[in-house]
LUMROMI-639767 format. One record per residue (C-alpha): x, y, z; residue number from 0. Coordinates in steps of 0.5 Angstrom, whole numbers. Example, Ala and Ser with C-alpha at 12.3 -4.5 7.8 and 13.67 -1.06 7.14 Angstrom:
<drenfis>
DRENFI      u      v      w    i
DRENFI     25     -9     16    0
DRENFI     27     -2     14    1
</drenfis>
This chain:
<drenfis>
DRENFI      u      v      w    i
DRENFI      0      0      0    0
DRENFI      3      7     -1    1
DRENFI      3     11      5    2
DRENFI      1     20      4    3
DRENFI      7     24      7    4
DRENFI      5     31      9    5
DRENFI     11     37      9    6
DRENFI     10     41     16    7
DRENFI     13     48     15    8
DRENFI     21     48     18    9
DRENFI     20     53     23   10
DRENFI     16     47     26   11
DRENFI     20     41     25   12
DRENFI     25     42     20   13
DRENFI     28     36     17   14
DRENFI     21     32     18   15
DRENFI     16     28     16   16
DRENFI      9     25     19   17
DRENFI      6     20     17   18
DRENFI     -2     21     15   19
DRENFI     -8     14     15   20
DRENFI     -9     13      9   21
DRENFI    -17     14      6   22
DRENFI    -22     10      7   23
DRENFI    -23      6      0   24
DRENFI    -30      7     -3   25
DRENFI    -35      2     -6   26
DRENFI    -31     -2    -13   27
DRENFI    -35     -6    -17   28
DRENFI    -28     -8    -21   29
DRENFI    -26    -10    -14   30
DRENFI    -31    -14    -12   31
DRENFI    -31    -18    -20   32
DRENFI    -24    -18    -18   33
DRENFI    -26    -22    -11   34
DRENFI    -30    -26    -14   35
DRENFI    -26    -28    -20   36
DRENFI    -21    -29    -15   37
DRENFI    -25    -33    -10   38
DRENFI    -29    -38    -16   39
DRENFI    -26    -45    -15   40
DRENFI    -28    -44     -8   41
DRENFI    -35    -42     -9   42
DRENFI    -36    -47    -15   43
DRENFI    -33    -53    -10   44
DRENFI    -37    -51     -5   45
DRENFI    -44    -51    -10   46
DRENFI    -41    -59    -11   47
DRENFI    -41    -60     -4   48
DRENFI    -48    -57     -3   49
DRENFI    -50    -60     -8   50
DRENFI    -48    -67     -7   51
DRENFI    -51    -66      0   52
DRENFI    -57    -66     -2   53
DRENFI    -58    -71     -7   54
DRENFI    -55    -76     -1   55
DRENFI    -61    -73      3   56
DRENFI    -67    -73     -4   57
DRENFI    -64    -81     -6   58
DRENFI    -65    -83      2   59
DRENFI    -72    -79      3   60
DRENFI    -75    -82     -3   61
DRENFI    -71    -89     -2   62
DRENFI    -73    -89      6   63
DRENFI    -80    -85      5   64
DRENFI    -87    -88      4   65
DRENFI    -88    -91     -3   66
DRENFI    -93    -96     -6   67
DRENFI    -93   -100    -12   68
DRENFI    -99   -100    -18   69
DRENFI   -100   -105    -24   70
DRENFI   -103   -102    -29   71
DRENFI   -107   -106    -36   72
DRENFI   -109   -102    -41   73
DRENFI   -115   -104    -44   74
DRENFI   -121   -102    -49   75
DRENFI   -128   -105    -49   76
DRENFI   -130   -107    -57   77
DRENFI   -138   -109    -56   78
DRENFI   -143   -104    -59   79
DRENFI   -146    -99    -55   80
DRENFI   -140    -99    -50   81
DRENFI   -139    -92    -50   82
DRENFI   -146    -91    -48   83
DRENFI   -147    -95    -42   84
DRENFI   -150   -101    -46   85
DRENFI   -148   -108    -47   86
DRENFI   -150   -111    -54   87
DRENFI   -157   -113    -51   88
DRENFI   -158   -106    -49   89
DRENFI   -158   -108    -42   90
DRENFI   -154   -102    -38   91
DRENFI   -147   -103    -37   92
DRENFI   -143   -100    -32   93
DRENFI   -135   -100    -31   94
DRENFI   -135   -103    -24   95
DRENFI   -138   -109    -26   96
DRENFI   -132   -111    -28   97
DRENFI   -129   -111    -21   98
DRENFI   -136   -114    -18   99
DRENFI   -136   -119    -12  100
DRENFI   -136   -126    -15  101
DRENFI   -131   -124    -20  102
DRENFI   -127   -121    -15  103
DRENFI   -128   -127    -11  104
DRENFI   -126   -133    -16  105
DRENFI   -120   -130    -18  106
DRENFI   -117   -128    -11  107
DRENFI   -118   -135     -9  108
DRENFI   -115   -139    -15  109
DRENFI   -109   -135    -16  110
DRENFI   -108   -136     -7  111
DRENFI   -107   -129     -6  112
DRENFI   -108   -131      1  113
DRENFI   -101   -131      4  114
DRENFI   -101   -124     -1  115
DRENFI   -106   -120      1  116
DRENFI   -113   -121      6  117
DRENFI   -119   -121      2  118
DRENFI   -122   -114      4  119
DRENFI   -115   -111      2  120
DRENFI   -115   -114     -5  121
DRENFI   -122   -112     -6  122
DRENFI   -120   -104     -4  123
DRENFI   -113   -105     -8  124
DRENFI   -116   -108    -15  125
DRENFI   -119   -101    -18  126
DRENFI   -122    -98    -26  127
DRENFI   -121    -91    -29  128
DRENFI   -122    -88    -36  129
DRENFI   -115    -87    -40  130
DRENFI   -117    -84    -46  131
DRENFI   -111    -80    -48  132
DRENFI   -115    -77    -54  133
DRENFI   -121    -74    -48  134
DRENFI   -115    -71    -44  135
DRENFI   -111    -67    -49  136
DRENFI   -118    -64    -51  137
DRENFI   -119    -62    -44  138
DRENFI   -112    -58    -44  139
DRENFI   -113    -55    -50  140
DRENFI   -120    -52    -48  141
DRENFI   -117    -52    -41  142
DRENFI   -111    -47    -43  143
DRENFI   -116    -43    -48  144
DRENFI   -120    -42    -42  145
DRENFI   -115    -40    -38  146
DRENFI   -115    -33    -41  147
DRENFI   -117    -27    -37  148
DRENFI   -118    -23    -43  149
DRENFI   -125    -28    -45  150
DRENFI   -131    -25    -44  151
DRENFI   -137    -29    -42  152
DRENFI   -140    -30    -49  153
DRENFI   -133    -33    -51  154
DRENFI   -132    -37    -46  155
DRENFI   -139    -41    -46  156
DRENFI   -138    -41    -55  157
DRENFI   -131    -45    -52  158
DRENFI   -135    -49    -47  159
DRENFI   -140    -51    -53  160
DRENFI   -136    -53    -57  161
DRENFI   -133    -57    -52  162
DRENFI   -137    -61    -50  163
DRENFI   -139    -62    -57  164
DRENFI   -132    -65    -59  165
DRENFI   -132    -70    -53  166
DRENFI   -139    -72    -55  167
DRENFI   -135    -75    -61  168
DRENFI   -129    -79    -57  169
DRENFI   -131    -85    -56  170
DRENFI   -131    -87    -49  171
DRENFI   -129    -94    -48  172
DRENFI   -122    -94    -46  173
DRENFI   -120    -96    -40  174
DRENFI   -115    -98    -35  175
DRENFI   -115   -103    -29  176
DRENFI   -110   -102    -24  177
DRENFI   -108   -107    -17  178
DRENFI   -106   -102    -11  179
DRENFI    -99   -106     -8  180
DRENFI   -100   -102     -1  181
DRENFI   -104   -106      3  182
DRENFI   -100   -113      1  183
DRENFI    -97   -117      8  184
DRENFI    -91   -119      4  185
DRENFI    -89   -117     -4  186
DRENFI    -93   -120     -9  187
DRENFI    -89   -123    -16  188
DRENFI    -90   -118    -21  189
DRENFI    -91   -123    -26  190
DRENFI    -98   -125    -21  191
DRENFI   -100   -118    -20  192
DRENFI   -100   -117    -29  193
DRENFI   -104   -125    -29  194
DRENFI   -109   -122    -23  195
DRENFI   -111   -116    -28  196
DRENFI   -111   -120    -35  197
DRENFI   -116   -126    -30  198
DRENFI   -120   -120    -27  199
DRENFI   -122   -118    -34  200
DRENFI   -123   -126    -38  201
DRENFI   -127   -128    -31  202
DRENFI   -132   -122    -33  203
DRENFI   -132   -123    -40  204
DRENFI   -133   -130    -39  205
DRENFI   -139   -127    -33  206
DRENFI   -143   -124    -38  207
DRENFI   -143   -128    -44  208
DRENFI   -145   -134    -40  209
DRENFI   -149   -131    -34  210
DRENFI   -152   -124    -37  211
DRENFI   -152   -127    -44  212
DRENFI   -149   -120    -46  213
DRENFI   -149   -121    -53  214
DRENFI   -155   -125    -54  215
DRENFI   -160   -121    -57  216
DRENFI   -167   -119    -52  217
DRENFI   -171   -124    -57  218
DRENFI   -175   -129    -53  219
DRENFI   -174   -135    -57  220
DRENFI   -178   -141    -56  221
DRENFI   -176   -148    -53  222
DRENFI   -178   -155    -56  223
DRENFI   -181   -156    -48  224
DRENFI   -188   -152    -51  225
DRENFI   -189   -157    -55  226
DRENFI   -191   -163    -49  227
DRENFI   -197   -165    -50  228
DRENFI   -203   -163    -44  229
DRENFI   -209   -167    -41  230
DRENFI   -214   -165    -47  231
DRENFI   -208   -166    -52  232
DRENFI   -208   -174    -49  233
DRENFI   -216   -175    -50  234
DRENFI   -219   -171    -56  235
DRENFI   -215   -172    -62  236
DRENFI   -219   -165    -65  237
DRENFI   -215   -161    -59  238
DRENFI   -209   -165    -60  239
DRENFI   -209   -161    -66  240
DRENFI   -212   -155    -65  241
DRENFI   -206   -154    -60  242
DRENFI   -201   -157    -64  243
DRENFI   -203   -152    -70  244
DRENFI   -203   -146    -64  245
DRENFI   -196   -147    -63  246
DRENFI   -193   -148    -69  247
DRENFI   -197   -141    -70  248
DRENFI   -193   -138    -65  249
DRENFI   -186   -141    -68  250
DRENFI   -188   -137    -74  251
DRENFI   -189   -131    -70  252
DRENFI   -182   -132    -66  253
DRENFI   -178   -134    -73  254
DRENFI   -181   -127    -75  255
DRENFI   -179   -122    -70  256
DRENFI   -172   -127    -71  257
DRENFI   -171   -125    -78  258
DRENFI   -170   -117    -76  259
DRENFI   -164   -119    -73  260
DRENFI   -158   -116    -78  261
DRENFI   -155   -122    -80  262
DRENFI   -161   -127    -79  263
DRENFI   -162   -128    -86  264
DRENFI   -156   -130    -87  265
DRENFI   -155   -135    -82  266
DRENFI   -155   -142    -83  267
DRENFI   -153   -150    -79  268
DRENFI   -148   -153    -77  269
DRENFI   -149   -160    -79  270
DRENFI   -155   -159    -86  271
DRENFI   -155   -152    -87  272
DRENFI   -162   -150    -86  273
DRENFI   -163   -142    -87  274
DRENFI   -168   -138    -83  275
DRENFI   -173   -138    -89  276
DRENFI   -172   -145    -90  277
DRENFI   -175   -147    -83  278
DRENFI   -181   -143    -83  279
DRENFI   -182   -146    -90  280
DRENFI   -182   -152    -86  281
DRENFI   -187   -149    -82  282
DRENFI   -192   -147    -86  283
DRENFI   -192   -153    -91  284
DRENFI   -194   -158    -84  285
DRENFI   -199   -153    -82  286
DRENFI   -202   -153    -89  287
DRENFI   -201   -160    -92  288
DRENFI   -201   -165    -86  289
DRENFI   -205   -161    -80  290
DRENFI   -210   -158    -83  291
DRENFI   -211   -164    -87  292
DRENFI   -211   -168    -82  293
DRENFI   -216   -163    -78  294
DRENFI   -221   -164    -83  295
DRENFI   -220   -172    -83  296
DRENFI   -222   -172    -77  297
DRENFI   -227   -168    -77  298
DRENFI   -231   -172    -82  299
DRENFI   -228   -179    -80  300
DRENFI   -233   -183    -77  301
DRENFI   -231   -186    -70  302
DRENFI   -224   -182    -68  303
DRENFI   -229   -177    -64  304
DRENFI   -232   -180    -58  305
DRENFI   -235   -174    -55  306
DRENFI   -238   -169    -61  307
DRENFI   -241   -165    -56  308
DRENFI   -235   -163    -51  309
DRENFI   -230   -163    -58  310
DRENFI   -236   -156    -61  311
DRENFI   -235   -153    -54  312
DRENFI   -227   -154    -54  313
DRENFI   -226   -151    -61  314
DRENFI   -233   -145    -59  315
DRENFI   -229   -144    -53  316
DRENFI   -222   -141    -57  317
DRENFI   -227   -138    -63  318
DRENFI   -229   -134    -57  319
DRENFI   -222   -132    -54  320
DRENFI   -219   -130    -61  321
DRENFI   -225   -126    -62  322
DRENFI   -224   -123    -55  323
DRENFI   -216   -122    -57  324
DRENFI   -219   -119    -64  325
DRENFI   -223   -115    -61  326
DRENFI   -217   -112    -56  327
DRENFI   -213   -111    -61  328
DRENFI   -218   -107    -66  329
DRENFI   -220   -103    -60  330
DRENFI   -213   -101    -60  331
DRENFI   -211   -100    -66  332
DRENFI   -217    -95    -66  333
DRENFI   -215    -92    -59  334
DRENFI   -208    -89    -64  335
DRENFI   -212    -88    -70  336
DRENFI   -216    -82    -65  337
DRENFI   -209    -80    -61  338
DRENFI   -206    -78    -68  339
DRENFI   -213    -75    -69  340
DRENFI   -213    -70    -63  341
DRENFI   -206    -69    -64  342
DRENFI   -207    -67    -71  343
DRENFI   -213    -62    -70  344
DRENFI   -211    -56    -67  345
DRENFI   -206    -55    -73  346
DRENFI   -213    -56    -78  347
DRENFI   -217    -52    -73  348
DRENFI   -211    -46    -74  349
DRENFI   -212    -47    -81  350
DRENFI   -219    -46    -83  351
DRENFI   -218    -40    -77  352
DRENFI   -212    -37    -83  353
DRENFI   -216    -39    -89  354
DRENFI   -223    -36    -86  355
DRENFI   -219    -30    -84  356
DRENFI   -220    -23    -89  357
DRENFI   -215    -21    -93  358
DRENFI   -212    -14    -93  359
DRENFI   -215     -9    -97  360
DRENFI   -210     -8   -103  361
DRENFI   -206     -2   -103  362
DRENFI   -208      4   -108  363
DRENFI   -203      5   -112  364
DRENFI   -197      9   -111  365
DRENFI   -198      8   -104  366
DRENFI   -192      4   -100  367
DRENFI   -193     -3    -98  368
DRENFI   -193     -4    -90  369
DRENFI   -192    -12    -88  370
DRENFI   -198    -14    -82  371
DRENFI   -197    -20    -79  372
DRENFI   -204    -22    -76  373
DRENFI   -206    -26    -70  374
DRENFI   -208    -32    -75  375
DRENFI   -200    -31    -79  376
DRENFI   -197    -33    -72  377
DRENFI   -201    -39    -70  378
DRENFI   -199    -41    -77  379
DRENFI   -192    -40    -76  380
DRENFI   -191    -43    -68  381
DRENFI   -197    -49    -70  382
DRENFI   -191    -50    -77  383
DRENFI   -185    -49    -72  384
DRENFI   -188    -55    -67  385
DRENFI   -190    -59    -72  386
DRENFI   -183    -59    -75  387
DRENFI   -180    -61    -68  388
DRENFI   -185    -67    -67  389
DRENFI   -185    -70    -73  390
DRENFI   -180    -76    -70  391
DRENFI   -186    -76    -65  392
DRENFI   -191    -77    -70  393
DRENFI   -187    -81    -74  394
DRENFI   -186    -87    -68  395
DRENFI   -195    -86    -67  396
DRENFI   -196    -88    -74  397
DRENFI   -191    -93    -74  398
DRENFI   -195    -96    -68  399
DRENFI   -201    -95    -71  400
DRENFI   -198   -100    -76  401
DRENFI   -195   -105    -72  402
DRENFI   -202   -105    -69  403
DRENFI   -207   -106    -75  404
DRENFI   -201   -112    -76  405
DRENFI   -203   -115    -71  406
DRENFI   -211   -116    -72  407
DRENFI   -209   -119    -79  408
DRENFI   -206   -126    -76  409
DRENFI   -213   -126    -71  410
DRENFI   -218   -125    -76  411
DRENFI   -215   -132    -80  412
DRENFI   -214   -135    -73  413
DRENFI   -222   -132    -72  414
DRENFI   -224   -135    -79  415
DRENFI   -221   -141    -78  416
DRENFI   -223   -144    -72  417
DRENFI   -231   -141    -74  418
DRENFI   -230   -145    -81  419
DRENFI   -227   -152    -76  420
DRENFI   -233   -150    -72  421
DRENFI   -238   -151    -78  422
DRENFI   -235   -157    -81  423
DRENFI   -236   -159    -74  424
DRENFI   -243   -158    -74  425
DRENFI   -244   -160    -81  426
DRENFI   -241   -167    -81  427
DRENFI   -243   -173    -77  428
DRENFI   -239   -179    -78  429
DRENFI   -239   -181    -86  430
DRENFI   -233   -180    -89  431
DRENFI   -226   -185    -89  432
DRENFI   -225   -189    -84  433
DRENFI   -219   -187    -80  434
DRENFI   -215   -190    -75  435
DRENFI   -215   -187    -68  436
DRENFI   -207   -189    -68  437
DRENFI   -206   -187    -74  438
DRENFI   -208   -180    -73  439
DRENFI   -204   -180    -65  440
DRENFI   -198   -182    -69  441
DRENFI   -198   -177    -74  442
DRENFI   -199   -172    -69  443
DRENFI   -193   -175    -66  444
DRENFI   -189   -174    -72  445
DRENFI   -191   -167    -73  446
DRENFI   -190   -166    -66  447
DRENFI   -182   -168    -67  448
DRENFI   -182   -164    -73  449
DRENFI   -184   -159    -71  450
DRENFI   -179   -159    -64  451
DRENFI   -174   -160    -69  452
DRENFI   -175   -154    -72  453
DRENFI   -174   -150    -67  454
DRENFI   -168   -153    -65  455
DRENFI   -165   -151    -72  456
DRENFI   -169   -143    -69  457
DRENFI   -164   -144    -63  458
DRENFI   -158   -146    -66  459
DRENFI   -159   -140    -72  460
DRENFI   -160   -136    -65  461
DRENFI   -154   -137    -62  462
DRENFI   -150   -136    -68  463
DRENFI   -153   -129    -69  464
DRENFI   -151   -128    -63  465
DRENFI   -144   -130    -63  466
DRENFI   -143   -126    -70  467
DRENFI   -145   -119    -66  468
DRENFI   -140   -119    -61  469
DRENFI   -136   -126    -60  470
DRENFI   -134   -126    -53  471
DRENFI   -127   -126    -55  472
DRENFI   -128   -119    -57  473
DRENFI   -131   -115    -51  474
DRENFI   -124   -112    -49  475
DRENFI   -117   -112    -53  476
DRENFI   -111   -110    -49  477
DRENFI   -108   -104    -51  478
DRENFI   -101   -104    -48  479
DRENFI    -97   -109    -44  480
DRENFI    -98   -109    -37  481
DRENFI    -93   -103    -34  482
DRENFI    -91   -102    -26  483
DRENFI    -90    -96    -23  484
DRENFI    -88    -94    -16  485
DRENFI    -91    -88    -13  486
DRENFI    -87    -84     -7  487
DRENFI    -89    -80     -2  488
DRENFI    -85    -74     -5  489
DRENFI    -84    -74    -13  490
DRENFI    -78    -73    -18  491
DRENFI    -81    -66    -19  492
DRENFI    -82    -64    -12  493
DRENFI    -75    -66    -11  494
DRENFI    -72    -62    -17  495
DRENFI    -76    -55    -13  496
DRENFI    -72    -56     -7  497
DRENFI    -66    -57    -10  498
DRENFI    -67    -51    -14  499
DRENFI    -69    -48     -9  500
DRENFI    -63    -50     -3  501
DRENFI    -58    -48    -10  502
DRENFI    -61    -41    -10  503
DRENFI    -60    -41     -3  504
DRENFI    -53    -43     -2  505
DRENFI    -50    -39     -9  506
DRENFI    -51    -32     -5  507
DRENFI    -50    -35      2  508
DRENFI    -43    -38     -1  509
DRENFI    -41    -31     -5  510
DRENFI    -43    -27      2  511
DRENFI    -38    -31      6  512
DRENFI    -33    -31      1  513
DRENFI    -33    -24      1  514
DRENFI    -33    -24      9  515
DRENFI    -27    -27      9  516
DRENFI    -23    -23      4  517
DRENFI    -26    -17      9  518
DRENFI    -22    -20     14  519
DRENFI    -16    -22     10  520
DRENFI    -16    -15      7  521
DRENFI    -16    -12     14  522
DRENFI    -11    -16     18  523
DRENFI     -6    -14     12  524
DRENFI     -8     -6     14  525
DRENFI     -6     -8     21  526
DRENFI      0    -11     19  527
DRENFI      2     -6     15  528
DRENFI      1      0     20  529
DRENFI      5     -4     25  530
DRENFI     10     -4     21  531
DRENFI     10      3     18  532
DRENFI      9      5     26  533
DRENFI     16      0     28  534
DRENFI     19      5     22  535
DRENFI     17     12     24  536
DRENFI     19      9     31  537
DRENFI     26      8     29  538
DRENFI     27     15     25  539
DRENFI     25     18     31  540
DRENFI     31     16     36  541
DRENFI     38     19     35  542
</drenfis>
């Protein structure tokens, strides 16, 4: 350091010099660059000390911290109807039928999870959440274009139209099925916990095809057990086949409402081949060649009937009770009718209101034009408004008032055939060809065989209707492999915060001491500097 001498006048003190402190240096950026540069390999050691430091802590808190372990299997529900809460039969579907009780029982007791997890645990542990990334990058981008200040109301609910129209078009039908390690007595092998999800979601596919028939259509198909002959069948041969024609009747029905099913007509056997169409061919031809033949022999043979008496009361008793049900369906039928005509009345009360209005007065000429809008030009536009919106309305009544007078056709020929056998009845006393009594059971027995069989081949064709709608191999498909993440206490992210924040913390605090000590040095080597400039003023002083 340079040391400032002043010169005090020589009457005073000739030949001497006193020696001055030195000023007191003012704040220097370049001095503090100058200190910093100097004491770099310092702070940046000290930064990696730090560092290093934490990240032995960070590793050893989420190491030792609170953790669990999730499976998790990715799947998609491939039946139609799936993304509406509907199984193929319209049935209601709901996600967690997937881990109900049963289901959850059998596969925690045949993968003998026992020694693994209790039960309870197991059933809380096993969960099903919706994984549709398509919905979830739909909702953060309509959830950042929401987060802006500036939208005024009217944007922001045109954003959320707009949302909820373009989430309505996402399919929903893609889920995730996750086991919750947590509550385990002891560490479960990860290839088990991947087979437990992948038997959850086989056991409920094969729960709801075998047990819930899922994919069988909501079509009630007859069994060949209606055809066991009753009490009345046994004794009178006329009843025998009466009865037997009813119920080949109502196969015909039940082929009917089958064959609206997309892809009945084009179903066949396994073993003959037999088409829909070809079994109710079979049907009509053993009504119309072999029972009402056989009916009309019976009825003119001499000898088969025993009671003639109690047989016209039987076939009185059934012209009477298909009367009764063409008369209910007429009836109904009728009650459409007058419901679609109440409905279409106001509109033609509104238009003969509007016709026998008066007209407006024309204008003279050179007059300006001036648009009125009556009272009666107005019920016009609101009854046409209405009008428009119910056309689905009208549309579903006028198909009901359809299928309902379809329904009197099939009872009108039930009605006019039970009254021409009452009349044959009637009419005939015995004379025509002999027949035997066990000739008639035994063709009746024949075509009661057929006619079972057929209804089996209706069955056979039912069930493969069925499979081709939705095989139950195809009621879920895996979209990924199984994948195993652990969840801890504290993140990855969280950690990285505090570390950026411990590094922020330390980098001034590190720079603050270094510039403390270089304080110190700096003043230590006044000290020493001034003792030294005092031993030597000391010494020019002594003679």
């Amino acid at each position: 350091m340079q040391t400032d001498y002043i010169e005090r006048p020589t009457h005073h003190q000739p030949d001497r010099e006193i020696l001055m402190d030195p000023p007191e240096p003012g704040l220097s950026l370049s001095h503090f660059a100058q200190v910093i540069r100097r004491y770099r390999p310092v702070i940046l050691l000290s930064l990696a000390c730090v560092v290093l430091a934490f990240l032995i802590i960070a590793v050893s808190v989420s190491l030792l911290g609170p953790s669990e372990e999730i499976t998790t299997q990715t799947f998609r529900l491939d039946f139609v109807g799936a993304g509406r809460g509907e199984y193929p039969n319209k049935t209601k579907f709901n996600i967690a039928d997937i881990i109900s009780g049963p289901i959850v029982t059998r596969v925690w007791q045949e993968n003998h999870l026992t020694d693994y997890i209790s039960f309870g645990n197991f059933s809380r542990s096993v969960f099903v959440l919706e994984s549709n990334r398509q919905y979830e990058q739909l909702a953060a981008e309509y959830q950042a274009k929401l987060a802006d200040a500036k939208l005024s109301p009217v944007d922001r609910e045109r954003l959320q139209r707009e949302f909820e129209q373009k989430t309505e078009s996402i399919s929903k039908n893609e889920y995730a099925i996750s086991f919750d390690h947590r509550s385990l007595k002891r560490s479960i092998p990860e290839p088990l916990a991947r087979k437990v999800l992948l038997d959850i979601l086989n056991d409920w596919a094969e729960f709801a095809v075998n047990q819930q028939h899922v994919i069988a259509y909501q079509v009630s198909v007859l069994s060949p057990e209606i055809l066991a002959p009753s009490a009345i069948e046994q004794r009178d041969l006329v009843a025998a086949i009466e009865v037997l024609r009813s119920k080949a009747n109502r196969v015909i029905t039940n082929i009917d409402k089958f064959e609206g099913l997309p892809g009945a007509t084009l179903a066949r056997t396994s073993k003959d081949h037999m088409s829909l169409e070809e079994a109710r061919i079979r049907l009509d031809e053993i009504m119309r060649f072999r029972l009402e033949p056989l009916l009309a022999a019976v009825v003119h043979a001499s000898g088969l009937i025993n009671d003639r008496a109690t047989t016209i009361r039987f076939l009185e008793s059934q012209l009477a009770y298909d009367q009764r049900r063409l008369e209910s369906a007429q009836r109904q039928a009728d009650s459409i009718r007058e419901s679609i005509a109440v409905y279409e009345e106001p509109a033609a009360t509104v238009a003969v209101a509007s016709g026998a209005a008066k007209k407006p007065e024309q204008p003279k000429s050179g007059e300006a034009v001036v648009p009125q809008l009556s009272d009666s030009f107005l019920d016009r536009l609101v009854s046409m408004t209405g009008r428009a919106a119910d056309a689905q309305y009208r549309q579903a009544v006028v198909a009901d008032y359809r299928k309902a007078v379809a329904d009197t056709i099939p009872l009108k020929q039930s009605v006019a055939y039970d009254t021409t056998v009452l009349d044959e009845l009637r009419k005939s006393f015995g004379g025509g060809a002999a027949l035997s009594a066990a000739s008639v059971r035994s063709e009746i027995d024949q075509t009661r065989t057929e006619v079972g069989q057929l209804i089996n081949t209706m069955n056979e064709l039912f069930q493969i209707v069925s499979r081709n709608m939705t095989p139950s191999t195809q009621l879920f498909t895996l979209t990924g492999p199984p994948t195993t993440r652990v969840l801890r206490s504290i993140g990855a992210p969280r950690l990285a915060l505090y570390g950026l924040l411990v590094l922020l913390i330390a980098l001034p605090t590190i720079i603050v001491l270094c510039l403390l000590h270089n304080r110190v040095r700096e003043e230590e080597a006044e000290e020493e500097y001034l003792r030294q400039e005092k031993k030597l003023t000391t010494a020019q002083t002594l003679p």
